[in-house]
C-alpha positions as CSV (number, residue, x, y, z in Angstrom):
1,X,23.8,143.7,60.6
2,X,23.7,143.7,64.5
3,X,21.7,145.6,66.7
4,X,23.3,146.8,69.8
5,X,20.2,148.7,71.9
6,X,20.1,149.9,75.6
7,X,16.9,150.5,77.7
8,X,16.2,152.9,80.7
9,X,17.0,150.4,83.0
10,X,20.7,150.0,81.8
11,X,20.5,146.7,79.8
12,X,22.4,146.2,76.6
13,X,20.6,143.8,74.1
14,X,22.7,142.7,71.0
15,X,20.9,141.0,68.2
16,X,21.9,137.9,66.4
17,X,23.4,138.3,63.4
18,X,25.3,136.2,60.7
19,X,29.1,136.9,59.2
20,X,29.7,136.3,55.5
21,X,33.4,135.4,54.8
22,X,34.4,136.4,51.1
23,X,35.1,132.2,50.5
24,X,31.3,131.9,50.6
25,X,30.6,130.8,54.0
26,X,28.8,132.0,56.7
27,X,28.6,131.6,60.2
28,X,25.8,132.7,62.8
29,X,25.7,134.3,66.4
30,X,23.1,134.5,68.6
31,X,22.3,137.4,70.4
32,X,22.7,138.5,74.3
33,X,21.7,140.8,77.2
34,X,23.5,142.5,80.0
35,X,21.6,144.7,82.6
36,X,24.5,146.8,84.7
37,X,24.1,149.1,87.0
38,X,26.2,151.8,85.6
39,X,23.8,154.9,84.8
40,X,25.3,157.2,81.7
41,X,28.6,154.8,80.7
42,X,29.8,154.0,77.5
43,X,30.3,150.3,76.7
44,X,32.3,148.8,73.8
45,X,30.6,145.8,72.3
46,X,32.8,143.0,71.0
47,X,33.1,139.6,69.8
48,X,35.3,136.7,69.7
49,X,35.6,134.7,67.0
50,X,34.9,132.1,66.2
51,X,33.6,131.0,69.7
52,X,30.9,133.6,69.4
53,X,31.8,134.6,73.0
54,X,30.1,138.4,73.8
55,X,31.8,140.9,75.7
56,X,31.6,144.4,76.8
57,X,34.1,146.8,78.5
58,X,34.2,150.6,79.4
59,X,38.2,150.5,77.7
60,X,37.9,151.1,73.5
61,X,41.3,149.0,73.9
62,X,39.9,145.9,74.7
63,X,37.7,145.5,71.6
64,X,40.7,146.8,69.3
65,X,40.1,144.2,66.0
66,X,42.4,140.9,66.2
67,X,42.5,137.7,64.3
68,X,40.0,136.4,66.6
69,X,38.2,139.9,68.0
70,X,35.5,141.4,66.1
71,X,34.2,145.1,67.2
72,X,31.0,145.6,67.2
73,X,30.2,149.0,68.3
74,X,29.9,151.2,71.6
75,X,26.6,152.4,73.3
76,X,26.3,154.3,76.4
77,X,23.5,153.6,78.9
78,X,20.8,156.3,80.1
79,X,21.4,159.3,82.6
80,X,19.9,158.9,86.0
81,X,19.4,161.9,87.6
82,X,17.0,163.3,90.0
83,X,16.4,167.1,90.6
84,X,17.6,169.3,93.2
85,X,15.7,169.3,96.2
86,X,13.3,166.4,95.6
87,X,13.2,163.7,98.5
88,X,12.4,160.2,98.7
89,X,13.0,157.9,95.6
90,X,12.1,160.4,92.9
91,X,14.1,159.8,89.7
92,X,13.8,160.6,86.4
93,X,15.3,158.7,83.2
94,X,16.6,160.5,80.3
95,X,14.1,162.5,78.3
96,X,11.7,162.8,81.5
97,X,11.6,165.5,84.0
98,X,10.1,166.6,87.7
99,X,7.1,168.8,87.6
């Protein structure tokens, strides 16, 4: 299967993963990366076959399944926040916090 993973600095790593067609055949995709700016958004993760072509978009529409579109899955990127009443560049990621 594919792996479709996001770190705290908002980049979406898909895995490579392979196909299977019920004729017997096969047919393989490498993986990819995107790093995007976009604190706590939700991606849709799609394919296009058979070119193998990656693509993401914030719209489930765009990676409705199609002859030619494969759907992958959807993962949303971490929460940025900082707390109220710090200064400077003090930020915390999701599942950290000010003390």
């Amino acid at each position: 299967g594919v792996s479709i993973t996001c770190d705290i600095f908002q980049t979406i790593a898909i895995s490579g993963f392979t196909q299977y067609f019920f004729d017997g055949t096969s047919k393989s995709y490498s993986g990819t990366s995107w790093t995007l700016q976009s604190p706590a958004t939700t991606y849709y993760i799609y394919i296009d076959y058979p070119s193998g072509t990656f693509h993401h978009s914030t719209d489930i529409n765009d990676m409705i399944q199609t002859d030619t579109r494969i759907p992958l899955g959807r993962i949303t990127t971490p929460i940025l926040t900082a707390s109220e009443g710090t200064t400077g560049n003090a930020v915390a990621y999701t599942g950290q916090s000010f003390v």
